[in-house]
CHARMM-style PDB file with segment names, atoms N, HN, CA, C and O in Angstrom:
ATOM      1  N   UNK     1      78.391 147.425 160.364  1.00  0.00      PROA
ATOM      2  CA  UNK     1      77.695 148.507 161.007  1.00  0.00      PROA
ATOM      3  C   UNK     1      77.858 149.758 160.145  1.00  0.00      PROA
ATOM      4  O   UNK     1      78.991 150.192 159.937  1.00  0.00      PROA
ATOM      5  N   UNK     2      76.771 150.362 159.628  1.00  0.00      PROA
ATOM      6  HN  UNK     2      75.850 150.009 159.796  1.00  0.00      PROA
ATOM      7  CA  UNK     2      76.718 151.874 158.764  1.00  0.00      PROA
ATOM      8  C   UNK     2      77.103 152.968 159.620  1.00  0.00      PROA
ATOM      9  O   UNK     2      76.594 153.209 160.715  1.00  0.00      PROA
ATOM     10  N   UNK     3      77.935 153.553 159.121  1.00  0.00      PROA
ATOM     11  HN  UNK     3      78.348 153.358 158.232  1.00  0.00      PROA
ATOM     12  CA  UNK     3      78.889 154.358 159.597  1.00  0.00      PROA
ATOM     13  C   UNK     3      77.529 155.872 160.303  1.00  0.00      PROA
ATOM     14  O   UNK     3      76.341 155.793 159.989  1.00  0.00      PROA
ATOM     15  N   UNK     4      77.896 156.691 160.927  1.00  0.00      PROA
ATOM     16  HN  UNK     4      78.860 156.755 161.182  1.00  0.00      PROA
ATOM     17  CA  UNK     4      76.994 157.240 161.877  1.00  0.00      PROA
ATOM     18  C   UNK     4      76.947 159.067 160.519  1.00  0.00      PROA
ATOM     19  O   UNK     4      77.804 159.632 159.839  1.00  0.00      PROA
ATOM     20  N   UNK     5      75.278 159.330 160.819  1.00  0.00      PROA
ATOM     21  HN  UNK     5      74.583 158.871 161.372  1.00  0.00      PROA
ATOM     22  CA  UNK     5      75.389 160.338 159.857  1.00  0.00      PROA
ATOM     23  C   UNK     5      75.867 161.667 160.664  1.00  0.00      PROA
ATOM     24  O   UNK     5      75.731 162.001 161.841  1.00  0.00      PROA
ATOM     25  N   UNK     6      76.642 162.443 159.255  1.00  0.00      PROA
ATOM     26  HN  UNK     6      76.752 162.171 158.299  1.00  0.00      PROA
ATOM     27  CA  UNK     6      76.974 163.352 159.614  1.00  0.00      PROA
ATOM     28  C   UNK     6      75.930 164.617 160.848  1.00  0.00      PROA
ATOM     29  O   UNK     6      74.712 164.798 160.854  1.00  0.00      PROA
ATOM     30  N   UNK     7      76.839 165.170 161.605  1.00  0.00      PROA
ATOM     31  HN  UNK     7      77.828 165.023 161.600  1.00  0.00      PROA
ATOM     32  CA  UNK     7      75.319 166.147 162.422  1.00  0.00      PROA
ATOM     33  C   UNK     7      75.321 167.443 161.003  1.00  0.00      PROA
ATOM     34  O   UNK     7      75.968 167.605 159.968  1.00  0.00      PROA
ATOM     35  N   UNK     8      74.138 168.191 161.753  1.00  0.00      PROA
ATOM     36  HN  UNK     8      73.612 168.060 162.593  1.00  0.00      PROA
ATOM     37  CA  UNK     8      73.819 169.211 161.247  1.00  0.00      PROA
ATOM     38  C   UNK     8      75.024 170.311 161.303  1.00  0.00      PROA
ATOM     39  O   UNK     8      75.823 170.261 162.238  1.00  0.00      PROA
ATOM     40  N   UNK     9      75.154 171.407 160.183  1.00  0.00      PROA
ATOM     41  HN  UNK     9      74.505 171.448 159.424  1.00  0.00      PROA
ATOM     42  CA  UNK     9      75.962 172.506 160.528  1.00  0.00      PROA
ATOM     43  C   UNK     9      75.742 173.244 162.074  1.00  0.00      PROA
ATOM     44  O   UNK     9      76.544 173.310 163.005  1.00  0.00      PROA
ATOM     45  N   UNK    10      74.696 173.636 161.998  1.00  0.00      PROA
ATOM     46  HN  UNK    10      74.045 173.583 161.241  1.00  0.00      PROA
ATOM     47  CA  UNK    10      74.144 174.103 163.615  1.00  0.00      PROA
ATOM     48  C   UNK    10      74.124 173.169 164.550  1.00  0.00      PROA
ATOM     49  O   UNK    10      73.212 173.585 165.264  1.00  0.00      PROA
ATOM     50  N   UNK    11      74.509 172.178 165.043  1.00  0.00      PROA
ATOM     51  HN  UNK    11      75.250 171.840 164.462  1.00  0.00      PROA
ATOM     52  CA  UNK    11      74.485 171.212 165.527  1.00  0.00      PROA
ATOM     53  C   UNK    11      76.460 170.895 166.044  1.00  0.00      PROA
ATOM     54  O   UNK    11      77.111 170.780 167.082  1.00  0.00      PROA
ATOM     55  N   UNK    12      76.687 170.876 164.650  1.00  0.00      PROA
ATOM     56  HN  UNK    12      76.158 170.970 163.807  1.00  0.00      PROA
ATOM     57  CA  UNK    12      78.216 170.926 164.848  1.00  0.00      PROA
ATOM     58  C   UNK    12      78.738 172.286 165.588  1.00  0.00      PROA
ATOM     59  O   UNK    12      79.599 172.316 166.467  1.00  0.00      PROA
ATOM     60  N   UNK    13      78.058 173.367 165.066  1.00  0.00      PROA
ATOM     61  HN  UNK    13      77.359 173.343 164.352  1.00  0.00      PROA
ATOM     62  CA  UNK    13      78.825 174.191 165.373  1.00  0.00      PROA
ATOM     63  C   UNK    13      78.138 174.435 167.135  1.00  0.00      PROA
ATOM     64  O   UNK    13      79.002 175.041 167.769  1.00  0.00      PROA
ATOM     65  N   UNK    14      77.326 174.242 167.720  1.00  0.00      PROA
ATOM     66  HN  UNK    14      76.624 173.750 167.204  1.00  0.00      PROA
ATOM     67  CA  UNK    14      76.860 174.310 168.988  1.00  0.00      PROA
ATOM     68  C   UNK    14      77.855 173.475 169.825  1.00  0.00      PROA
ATOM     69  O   UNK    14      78.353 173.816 170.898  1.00  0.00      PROA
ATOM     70  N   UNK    15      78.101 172.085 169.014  1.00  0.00      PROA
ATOM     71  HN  UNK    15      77.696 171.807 168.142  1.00  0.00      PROA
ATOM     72  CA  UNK    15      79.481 171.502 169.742  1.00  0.00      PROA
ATOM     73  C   UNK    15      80.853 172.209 170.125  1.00  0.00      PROA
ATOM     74  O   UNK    15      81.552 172.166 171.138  1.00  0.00      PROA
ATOM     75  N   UNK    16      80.967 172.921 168.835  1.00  0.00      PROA
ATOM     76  HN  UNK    16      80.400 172.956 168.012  1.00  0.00      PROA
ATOM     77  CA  UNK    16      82.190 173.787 169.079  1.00  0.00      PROA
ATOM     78  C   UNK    16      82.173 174.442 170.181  1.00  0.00      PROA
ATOM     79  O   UNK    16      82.771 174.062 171.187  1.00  0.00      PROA
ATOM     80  N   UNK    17      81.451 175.551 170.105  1.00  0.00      PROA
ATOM     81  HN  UNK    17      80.965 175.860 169.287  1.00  0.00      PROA
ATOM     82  CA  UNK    17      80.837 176.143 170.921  1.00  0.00      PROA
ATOM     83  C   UNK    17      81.100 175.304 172.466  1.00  0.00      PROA
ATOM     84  O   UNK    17      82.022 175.518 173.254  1.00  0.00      PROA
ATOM     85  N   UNK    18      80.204 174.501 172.576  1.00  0.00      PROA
ATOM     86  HN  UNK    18      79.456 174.327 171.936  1.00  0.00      PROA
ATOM     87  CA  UNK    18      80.606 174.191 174.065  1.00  0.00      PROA
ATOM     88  C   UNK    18      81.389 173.350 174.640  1.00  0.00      PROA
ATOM     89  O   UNK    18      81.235 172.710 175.680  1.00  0.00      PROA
ATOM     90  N   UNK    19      82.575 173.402 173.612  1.00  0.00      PROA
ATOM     91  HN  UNK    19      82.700 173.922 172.767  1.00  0.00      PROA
ATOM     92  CA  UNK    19      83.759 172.968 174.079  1.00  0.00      PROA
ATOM     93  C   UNK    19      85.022 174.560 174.212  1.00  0.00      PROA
ATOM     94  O   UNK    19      86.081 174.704 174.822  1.00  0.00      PROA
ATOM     95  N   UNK    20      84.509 175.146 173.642  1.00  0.00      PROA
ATOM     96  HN  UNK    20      83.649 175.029 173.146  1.00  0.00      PROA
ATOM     97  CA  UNK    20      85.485 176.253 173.964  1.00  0.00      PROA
ATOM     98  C   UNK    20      84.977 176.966 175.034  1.00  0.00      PROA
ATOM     99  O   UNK    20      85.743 177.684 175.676  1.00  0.00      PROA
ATOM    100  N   UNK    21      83.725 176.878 175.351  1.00  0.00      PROA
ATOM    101  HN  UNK    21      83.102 176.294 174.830  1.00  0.00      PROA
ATOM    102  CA  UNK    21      83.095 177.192 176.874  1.00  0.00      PROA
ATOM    103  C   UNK    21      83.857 176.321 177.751  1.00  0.00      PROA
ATOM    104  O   UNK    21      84.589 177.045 178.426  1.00  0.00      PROA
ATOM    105  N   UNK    22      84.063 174.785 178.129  1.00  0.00      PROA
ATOM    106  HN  UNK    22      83.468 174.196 177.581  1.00  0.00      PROA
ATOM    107  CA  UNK    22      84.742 174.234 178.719  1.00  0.00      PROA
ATOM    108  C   UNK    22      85.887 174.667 178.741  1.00  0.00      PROA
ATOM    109  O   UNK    22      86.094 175.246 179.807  1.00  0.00      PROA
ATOM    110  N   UNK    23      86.844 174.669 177.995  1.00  0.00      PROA
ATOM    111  HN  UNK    23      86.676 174.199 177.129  1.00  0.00      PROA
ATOM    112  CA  UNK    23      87.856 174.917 177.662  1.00  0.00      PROA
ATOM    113  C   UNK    23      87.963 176.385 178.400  1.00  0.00      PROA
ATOM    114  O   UNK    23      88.867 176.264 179.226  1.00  0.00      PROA
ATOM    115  N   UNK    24      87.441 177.684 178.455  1.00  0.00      PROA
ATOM    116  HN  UNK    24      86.706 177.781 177.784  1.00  0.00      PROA
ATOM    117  CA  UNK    24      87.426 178.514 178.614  1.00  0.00      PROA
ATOM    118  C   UNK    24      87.274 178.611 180.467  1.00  0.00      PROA
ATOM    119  O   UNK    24      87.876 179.417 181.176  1.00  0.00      PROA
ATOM    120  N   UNK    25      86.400 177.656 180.886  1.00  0.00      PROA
ATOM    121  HN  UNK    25      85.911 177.001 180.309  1.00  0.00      PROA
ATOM    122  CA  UNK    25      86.065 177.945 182.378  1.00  0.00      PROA
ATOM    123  C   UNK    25      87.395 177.381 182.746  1.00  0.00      PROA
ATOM    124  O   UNK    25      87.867 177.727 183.829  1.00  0.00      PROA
ATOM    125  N   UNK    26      88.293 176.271 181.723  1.00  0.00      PROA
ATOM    126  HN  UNK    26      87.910 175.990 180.843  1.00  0.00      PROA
ATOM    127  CA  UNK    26      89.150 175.499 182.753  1.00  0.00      PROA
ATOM    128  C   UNK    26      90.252 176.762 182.837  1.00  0.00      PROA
ATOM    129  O   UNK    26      90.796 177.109 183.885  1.00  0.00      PROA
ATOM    130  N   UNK    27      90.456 177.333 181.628  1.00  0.00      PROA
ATOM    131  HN  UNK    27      90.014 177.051 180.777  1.00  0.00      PROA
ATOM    132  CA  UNK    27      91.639 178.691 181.303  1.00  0.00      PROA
ATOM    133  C   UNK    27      91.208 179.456 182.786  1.00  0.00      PROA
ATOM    134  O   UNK    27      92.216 179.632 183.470  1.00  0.00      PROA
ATOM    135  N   UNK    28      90.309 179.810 183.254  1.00  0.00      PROA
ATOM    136  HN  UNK    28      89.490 179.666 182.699  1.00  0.00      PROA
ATOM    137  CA  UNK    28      90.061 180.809 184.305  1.00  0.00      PROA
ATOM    138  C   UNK    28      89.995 180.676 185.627  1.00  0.00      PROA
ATOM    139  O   UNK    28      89.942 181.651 186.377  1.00  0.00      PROA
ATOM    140  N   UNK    29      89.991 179.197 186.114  1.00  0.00      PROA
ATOM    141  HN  UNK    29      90.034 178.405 185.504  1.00  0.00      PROA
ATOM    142  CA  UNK    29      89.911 178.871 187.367  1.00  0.00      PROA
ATOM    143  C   UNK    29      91.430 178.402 187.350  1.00  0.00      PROA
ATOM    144  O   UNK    29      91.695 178.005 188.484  1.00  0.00      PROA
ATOM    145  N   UNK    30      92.301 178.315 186.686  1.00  0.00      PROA
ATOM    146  HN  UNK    30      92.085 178.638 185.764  1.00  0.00      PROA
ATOM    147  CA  UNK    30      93.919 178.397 186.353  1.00  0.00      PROA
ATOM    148  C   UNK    30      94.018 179.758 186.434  1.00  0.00      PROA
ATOM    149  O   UNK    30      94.574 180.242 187.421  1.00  0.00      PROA
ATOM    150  N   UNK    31      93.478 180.623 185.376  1.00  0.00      PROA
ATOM    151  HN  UNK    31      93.027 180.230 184.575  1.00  0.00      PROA
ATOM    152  CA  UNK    31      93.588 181.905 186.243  1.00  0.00      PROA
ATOM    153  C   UNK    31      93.957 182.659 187.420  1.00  0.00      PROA
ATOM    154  O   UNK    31      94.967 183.322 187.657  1.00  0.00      PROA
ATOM    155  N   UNK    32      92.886 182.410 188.133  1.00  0.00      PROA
ATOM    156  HN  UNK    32      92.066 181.872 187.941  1.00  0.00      PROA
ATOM    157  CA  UNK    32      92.594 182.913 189.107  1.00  0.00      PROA
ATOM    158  C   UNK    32      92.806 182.101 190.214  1.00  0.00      PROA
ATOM    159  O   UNK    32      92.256 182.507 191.238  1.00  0.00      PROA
ATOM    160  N   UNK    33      93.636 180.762 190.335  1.00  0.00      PROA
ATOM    161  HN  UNK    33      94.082 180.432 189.503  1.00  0.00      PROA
ATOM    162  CA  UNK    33      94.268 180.205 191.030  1.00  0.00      PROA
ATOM    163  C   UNK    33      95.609 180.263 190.896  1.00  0.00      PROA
ATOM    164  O   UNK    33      96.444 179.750 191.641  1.00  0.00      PROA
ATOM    165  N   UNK    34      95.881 181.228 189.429  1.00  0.00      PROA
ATOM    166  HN  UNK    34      95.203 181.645 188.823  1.00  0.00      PROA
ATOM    167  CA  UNK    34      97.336 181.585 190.101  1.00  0.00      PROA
ATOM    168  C   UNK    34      97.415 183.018 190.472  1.00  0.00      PROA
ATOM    169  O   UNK    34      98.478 183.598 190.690  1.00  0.00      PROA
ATOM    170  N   UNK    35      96.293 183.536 190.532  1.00  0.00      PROA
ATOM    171  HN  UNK    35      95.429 183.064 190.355  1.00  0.00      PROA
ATOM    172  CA  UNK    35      96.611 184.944 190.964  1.00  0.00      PROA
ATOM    173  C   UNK    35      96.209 186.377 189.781  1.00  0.00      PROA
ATOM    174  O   UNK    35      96.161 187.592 189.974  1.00  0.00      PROA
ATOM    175  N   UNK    36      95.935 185.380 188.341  1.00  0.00      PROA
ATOM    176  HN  UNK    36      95.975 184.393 188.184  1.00  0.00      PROA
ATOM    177  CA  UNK    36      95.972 186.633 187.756  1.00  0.00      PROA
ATOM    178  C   UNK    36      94.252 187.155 187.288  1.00  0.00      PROA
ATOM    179  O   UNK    36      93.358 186.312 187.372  1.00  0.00      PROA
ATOM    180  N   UNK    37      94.036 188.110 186.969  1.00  0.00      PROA
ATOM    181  HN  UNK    37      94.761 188.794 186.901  1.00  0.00      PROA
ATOM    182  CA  UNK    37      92.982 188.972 186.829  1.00  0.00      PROA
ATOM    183  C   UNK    37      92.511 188.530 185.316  1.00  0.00      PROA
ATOM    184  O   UNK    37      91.408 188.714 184.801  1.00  0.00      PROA
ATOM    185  N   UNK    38      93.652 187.903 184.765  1.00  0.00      PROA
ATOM    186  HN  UNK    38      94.548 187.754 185.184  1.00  0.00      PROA
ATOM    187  CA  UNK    38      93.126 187.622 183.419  1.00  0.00      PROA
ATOM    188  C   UNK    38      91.876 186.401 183.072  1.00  0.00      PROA
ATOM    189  O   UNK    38      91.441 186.004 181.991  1.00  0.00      PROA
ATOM    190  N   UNK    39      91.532 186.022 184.481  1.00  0.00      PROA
ATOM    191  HN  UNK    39      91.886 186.345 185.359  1.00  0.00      PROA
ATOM    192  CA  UNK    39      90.500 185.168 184.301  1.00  0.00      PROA
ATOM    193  C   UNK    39      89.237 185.703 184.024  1.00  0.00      PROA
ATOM    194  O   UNK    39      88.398 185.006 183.454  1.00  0.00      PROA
ATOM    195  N   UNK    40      88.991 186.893 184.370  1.00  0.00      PROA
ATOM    196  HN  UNK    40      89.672 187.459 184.834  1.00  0.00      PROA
ATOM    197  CA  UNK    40      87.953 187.415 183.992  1.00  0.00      PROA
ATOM    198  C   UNK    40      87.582 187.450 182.499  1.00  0.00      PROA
ATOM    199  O   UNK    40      86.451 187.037 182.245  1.00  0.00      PROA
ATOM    200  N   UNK    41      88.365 187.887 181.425  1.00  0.00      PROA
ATOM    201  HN  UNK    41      89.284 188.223 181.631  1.00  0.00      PROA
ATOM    202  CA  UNK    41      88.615 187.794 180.320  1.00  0.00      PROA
ATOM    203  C   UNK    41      88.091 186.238 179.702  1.00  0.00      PROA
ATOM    204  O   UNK    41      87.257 186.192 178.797  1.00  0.00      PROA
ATOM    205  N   UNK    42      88.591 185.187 180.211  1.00  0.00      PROA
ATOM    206  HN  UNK    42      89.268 185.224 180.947  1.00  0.00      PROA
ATOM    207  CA  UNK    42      87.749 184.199 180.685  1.00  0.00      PROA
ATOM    208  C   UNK    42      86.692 183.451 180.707  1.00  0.00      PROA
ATOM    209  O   UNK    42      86.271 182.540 179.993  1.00  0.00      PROA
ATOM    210  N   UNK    43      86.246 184.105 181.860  1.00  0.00      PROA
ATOM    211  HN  UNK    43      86.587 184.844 182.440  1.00  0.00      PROA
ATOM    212  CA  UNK    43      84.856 183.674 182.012  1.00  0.00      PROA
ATOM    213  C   UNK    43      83.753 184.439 181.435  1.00  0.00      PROA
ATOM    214  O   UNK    43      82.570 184.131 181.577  1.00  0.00      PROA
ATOM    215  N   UNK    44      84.381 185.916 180.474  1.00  0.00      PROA
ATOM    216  HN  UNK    44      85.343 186.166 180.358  1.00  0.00      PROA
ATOM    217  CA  UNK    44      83.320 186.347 179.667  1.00  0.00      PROA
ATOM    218  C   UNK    44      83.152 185.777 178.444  1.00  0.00      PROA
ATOM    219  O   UNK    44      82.193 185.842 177.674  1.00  0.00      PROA
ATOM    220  N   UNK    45      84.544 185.018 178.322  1.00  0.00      PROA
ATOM    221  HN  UNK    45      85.323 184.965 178.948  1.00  0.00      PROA
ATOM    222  CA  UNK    45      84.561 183.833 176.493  1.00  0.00      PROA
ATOM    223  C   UNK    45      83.766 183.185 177.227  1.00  0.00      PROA
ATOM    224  O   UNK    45      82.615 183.134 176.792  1.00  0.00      PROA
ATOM    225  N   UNK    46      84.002 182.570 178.374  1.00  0.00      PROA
ATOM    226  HN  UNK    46      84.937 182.611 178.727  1.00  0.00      PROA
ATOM    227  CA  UNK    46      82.782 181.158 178.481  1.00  0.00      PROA
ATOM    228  C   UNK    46      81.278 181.701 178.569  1.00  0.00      PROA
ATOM    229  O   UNK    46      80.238 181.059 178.422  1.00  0.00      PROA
ATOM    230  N   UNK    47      81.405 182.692 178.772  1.00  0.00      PROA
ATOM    231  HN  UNK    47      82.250 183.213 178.890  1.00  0.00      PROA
ATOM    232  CA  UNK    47      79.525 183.054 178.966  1.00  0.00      PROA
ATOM    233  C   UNK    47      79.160 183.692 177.264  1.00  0.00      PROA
ATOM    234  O   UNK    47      78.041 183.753 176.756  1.00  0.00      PROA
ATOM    235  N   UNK    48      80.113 183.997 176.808  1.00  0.00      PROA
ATOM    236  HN  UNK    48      81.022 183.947 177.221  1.00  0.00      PROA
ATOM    237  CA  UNK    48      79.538 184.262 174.895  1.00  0.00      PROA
ATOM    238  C   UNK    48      79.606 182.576 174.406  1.00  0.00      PROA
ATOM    239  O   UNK    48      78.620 182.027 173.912  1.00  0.00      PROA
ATOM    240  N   UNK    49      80.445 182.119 174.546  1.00  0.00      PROA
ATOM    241  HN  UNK    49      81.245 182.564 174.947  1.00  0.00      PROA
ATOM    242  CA  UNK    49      80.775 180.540 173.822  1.00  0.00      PROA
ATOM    243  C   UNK    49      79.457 179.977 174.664  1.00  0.00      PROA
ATOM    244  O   UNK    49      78.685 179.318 173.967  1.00  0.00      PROA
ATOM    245  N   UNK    50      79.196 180.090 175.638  1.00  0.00      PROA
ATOM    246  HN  UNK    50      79.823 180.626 176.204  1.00  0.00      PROA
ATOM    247  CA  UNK    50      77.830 179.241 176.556  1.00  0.00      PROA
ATOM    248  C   UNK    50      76.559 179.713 175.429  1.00  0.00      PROA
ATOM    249  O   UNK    50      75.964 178.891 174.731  1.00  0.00      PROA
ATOM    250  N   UNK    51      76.387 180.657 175.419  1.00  0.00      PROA
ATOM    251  HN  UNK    51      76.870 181.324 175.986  1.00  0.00      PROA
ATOM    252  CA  UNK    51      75.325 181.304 174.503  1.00  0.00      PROA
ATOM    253  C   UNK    51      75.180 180.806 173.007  1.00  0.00      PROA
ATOM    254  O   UNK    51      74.169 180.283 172.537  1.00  0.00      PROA
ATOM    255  N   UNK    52      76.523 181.094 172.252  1.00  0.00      PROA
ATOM    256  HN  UNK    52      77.344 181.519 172.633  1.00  0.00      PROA
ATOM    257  CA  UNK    52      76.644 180.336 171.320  1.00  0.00      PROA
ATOM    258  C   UNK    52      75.855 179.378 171.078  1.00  0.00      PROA
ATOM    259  O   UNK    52      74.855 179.492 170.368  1.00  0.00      PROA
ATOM    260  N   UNK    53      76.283 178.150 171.740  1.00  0.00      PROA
ATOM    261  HN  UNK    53      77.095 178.057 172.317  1.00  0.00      PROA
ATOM    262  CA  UNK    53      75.705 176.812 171.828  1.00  0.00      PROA
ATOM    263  C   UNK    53      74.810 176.690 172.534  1.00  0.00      PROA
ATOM    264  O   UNK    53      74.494 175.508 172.666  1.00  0.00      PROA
ATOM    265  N   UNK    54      74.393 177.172 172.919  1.00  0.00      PROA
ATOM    266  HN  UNK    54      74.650 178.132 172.812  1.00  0.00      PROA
ATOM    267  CA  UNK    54      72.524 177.235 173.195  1.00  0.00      PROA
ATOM    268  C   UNK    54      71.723 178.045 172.021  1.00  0.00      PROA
ATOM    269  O   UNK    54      70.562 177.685 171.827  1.00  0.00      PROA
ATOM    270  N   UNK    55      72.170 178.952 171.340  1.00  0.00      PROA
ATOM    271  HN  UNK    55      73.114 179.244 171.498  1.00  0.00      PROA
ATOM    272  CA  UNK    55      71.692 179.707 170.101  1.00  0.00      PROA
ATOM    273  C   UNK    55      71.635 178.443 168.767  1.00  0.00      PROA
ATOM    274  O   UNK    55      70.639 178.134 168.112  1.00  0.00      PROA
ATOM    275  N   UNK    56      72.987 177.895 168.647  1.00  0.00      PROA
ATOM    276  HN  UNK    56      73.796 178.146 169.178  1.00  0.00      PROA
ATOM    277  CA  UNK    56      73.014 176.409 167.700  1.00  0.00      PROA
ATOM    278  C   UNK    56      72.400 175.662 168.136  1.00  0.00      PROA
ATOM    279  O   UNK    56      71.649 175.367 167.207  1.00  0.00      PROA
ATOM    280  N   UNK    57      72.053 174.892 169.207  1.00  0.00      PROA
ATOM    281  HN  UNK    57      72.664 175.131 169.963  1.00  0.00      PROA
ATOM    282  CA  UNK    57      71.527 173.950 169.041  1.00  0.00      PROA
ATOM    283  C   UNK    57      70.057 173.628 169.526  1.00  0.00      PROA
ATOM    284  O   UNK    57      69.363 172.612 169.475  1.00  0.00      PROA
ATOM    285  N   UNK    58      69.891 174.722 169.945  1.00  0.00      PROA
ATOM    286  HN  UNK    58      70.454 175.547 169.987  1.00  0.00      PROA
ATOM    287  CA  UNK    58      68.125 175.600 169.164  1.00  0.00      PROA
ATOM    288  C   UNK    58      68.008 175.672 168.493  1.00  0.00      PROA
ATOM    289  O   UNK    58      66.984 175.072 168.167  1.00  0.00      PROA
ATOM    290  N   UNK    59      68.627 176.306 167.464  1.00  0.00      PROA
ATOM    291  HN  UNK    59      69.459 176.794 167.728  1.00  0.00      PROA
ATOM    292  CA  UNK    59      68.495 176.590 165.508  1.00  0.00      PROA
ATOM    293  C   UNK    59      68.864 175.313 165.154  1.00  0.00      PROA
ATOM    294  O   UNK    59      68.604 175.295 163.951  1.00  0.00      PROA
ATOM    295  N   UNK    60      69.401 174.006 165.505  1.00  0.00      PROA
ATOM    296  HN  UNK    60      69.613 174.021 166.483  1.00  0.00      PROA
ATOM    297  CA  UNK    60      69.456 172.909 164.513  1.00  0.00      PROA
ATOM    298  C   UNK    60      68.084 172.088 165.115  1.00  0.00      PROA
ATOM    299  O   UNK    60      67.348 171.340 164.472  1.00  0.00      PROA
ATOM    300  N   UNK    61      67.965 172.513 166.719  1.00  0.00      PROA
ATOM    301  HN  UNK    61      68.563 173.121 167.241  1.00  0.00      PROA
ATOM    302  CA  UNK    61      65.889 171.880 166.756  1.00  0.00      PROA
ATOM    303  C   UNK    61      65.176 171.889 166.119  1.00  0.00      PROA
ATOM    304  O   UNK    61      64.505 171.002 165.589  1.00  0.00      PROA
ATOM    305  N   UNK    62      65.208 173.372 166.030  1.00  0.00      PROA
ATOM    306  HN  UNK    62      65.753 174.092 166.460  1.00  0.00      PROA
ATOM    307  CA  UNK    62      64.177 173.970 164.854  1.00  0.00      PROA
ATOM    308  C   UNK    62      64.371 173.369 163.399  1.00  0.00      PROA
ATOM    309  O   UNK    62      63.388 172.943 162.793  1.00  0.00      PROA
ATOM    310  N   UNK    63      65.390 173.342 162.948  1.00  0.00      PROA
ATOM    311  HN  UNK    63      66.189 173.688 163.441  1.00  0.00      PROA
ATOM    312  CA  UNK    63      65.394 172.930 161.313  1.00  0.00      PROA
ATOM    313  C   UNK    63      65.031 171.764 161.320  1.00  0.00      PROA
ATOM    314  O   UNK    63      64.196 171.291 160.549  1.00  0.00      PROA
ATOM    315  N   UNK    64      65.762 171.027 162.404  1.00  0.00      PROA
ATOM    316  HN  UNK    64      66.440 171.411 163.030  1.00  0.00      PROA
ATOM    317  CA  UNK    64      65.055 169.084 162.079  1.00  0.00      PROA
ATOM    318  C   UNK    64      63.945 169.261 162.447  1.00  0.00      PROA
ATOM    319  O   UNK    64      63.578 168.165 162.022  1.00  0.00      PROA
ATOM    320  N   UNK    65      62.808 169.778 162.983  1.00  0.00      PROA
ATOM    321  HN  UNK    65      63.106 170.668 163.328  1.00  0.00      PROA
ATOM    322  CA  UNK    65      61.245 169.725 163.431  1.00  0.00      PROA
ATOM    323  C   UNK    65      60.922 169.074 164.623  1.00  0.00      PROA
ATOM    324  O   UNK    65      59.815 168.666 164.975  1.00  0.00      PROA
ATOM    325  N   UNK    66      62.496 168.986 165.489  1.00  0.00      PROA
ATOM    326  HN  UNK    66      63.395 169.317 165.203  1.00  0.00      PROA
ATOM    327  CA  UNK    66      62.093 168.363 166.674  1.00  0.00      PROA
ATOM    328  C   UNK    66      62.092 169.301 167.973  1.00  0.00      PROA
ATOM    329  O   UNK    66      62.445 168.760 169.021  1.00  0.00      PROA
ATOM    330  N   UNK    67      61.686 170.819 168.013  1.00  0.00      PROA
ATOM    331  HN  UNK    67      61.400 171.258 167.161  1.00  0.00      PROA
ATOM    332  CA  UNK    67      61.627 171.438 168.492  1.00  0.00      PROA
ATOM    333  C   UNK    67      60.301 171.371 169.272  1.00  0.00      PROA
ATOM    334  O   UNK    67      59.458 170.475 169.248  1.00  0.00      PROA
ATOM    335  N   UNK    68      60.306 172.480 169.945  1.00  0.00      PROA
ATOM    336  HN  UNK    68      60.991 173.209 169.965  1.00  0.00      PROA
ATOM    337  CA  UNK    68      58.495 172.222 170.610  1.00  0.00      PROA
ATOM    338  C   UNK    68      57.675 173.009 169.508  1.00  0.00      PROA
ATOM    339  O   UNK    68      56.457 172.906 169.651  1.00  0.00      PROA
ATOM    340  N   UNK    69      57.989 173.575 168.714  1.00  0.00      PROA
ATOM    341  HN  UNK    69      58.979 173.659 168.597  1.00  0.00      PROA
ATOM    342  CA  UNK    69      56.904 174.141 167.917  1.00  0.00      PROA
ATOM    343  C   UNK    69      57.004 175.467 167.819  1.00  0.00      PROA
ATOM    344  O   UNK    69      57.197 176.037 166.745  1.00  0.00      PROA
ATOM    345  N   UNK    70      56.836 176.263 169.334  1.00  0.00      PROA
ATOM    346  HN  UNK    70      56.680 175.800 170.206  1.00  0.00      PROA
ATOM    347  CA  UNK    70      56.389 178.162 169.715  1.00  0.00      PROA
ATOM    348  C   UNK    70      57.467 178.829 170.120  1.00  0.00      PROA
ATOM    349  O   UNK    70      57.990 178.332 171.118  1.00  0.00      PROA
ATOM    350  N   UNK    71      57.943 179.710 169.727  1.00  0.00      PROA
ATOM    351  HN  UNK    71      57.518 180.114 168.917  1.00  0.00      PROA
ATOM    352  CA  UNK    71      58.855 179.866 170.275  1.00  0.00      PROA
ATOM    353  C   UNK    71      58.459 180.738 171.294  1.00  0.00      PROA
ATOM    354  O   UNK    71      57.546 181.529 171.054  1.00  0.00      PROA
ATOM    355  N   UNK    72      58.954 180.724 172.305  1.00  0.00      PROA
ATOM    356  HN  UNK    72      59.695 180.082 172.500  1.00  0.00      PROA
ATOM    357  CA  UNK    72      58.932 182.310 173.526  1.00  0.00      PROA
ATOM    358  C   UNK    72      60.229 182.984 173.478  1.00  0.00      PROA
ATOM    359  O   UNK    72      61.197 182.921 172.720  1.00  0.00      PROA
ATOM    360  N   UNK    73      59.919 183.696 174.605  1.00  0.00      PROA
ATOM    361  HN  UNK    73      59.133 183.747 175.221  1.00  0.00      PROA
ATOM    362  CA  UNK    73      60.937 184.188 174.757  1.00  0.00      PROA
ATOM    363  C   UNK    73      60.889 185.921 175.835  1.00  0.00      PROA
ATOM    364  OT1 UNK    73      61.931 186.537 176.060  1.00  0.00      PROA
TER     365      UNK     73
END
């Protein structure tokens, strides 16, 4: 079996991305289930890291040509 191809840079890095979003919601509901305020801090990494990886792995659509084409917005 041929080994699996590498992903795209934007692609990889959108992964990152939404694992430190995960990572980030779990830090804050620990947070704020023990009481401290620092979850907020938190859940604003998970909403930049959320973005992130929706910004990557739009931009690696687009480069492979499997996007819809137009962009809006």
């Amino acid at each position: 079996m041929p080994p699996l191809p590498a992903p795209a840079p934007a692609r990889r890095l959108a992964l990152y991305a939404l694992v430190v979003c995960v990572l980030a919601v779990a830090a804050a509901v620990v947070s704020f289930v023990q009481g401290s305020l620092l979850g907020i801090v938190w859940v604003l990494l998970a909403g930049l890291s959320s973005n992130m990886a929706w910004y990557y792995a739009r931009r690696g659509r687009m480069r492979t040509g499997s996007g819809s084409g137009s962009v809006t917005g």
